[in-house]
Every structure is written in structure tokens, then in C-alpha cells.
N, C-alpha and C positions, 0 to 999 in steps of 0.2 A: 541741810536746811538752808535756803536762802533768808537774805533780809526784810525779804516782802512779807516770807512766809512766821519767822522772826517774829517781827513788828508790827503785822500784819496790816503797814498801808505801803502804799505805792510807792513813794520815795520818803524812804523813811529819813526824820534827821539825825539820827545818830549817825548814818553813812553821807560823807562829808566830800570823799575821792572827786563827786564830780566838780562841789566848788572850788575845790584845791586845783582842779585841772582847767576851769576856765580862769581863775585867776590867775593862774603860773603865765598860761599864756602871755597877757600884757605888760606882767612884772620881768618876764626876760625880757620881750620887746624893746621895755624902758634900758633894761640893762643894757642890750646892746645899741641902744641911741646912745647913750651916758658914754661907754668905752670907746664911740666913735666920734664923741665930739659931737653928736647932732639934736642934741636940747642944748639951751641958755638958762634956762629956773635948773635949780635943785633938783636932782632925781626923787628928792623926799617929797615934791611938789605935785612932782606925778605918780607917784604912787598912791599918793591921798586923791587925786582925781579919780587914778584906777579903779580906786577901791569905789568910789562912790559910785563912777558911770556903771561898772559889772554889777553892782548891787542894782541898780537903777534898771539895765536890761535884763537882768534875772528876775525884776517885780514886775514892770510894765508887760516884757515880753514883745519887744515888736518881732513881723513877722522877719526873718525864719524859724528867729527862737518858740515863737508859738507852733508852728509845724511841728518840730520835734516832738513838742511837750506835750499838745495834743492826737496826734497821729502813730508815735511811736510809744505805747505803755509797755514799755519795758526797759531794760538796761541802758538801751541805745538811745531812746527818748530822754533819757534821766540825764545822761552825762551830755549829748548831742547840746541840749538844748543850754545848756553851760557853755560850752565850747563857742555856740556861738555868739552869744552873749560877750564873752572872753573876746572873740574876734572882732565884734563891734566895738567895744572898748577900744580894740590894737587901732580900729581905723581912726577913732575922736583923738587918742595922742597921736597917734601920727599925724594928723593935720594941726592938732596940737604943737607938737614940736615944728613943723614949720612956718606957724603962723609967731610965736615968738622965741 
């Protein structure tokens, strides 16, 4: 029995994997700015940013995250559309970290 079938909606919130995998993304990103010297604020600074931009393209949804979420109903929609949400976030701290 799957979770769909389970829970019986679409992405159910008990099944959390895909937000843990777009967030992971930006929080190593940050890790590996931090180990290499390439932020000036506190890694705890962006993290708090992290957390709020992935929240922010996880509700808005600009597009490609809307692609996924709307075109793919299944697995791959579900986690995809994290991920890239995840990625948008990687691009804001990165210009992030080089803007200060």
C-alpha cells in the first residue's frame, strides 16, 4: 500500500522526504560557502534566510516549481517540485553570499 493510497490525497503531510530533500539542498550549499570562506554574516543567518526563501517558493510556486506540481501527479511531481524550489533558494544565497 502506498501513501496516496494510505492517506488517500495526493501528497500527503505526513510524507515529509520531499521537504527534507529540497531543504538539504541549500543548507549544504551554505555549508560548503561557510568551509570555504565565501559568506561574511553568520552561517546561522542564512540558514534563517534558507528556511524562509524554500518556504516562500514552495507556497508561491514560480514557474518550474509550478510545472512539476502541476504536470507530474505523482512521486516525481511531489519531490521535483521541492527540489526546485531547493535550487531557487541555492541561486538567492548565492548571490547572497556575494553581494555581502
Amino acid at each position: 500500500m502506498d501513501s496516496e493510497t494510505e492517506f488517500e490525497i495526493k501528497d500527503p503531510k505526513q510524507i515529509v522526504i520531499d521537504e527534507v530533500l529540497g531543504q538539504a539542498l541549500p543548507l549544504i550549499f551554505i555549508v560548503y560557502l561557510s568551509s570555504n570562506n565565501l559568506i561574511s554574516l553568520p552561517a546561522e543567518i542564512y540558514y534563517l534566510i534558507s528556511f524562509i526563501l524554500f518556504r516562500f517558493f514552495d507556497i508561491v510556486k514560480p514557474f518550474p516549481v509550478s510545472y512539476f506540481d502541476k504536470n507530474h501527479k505523482n512521486f516525481f511531481g511531489i519531490i521535483m517540485d521541492d527540489i526546485m524550489a531547493g535550487l531557487y533558494t541555492m541561486l538567492i544565497i548565492y548571490f547572497l553570499s556575494l553581494k555581502f
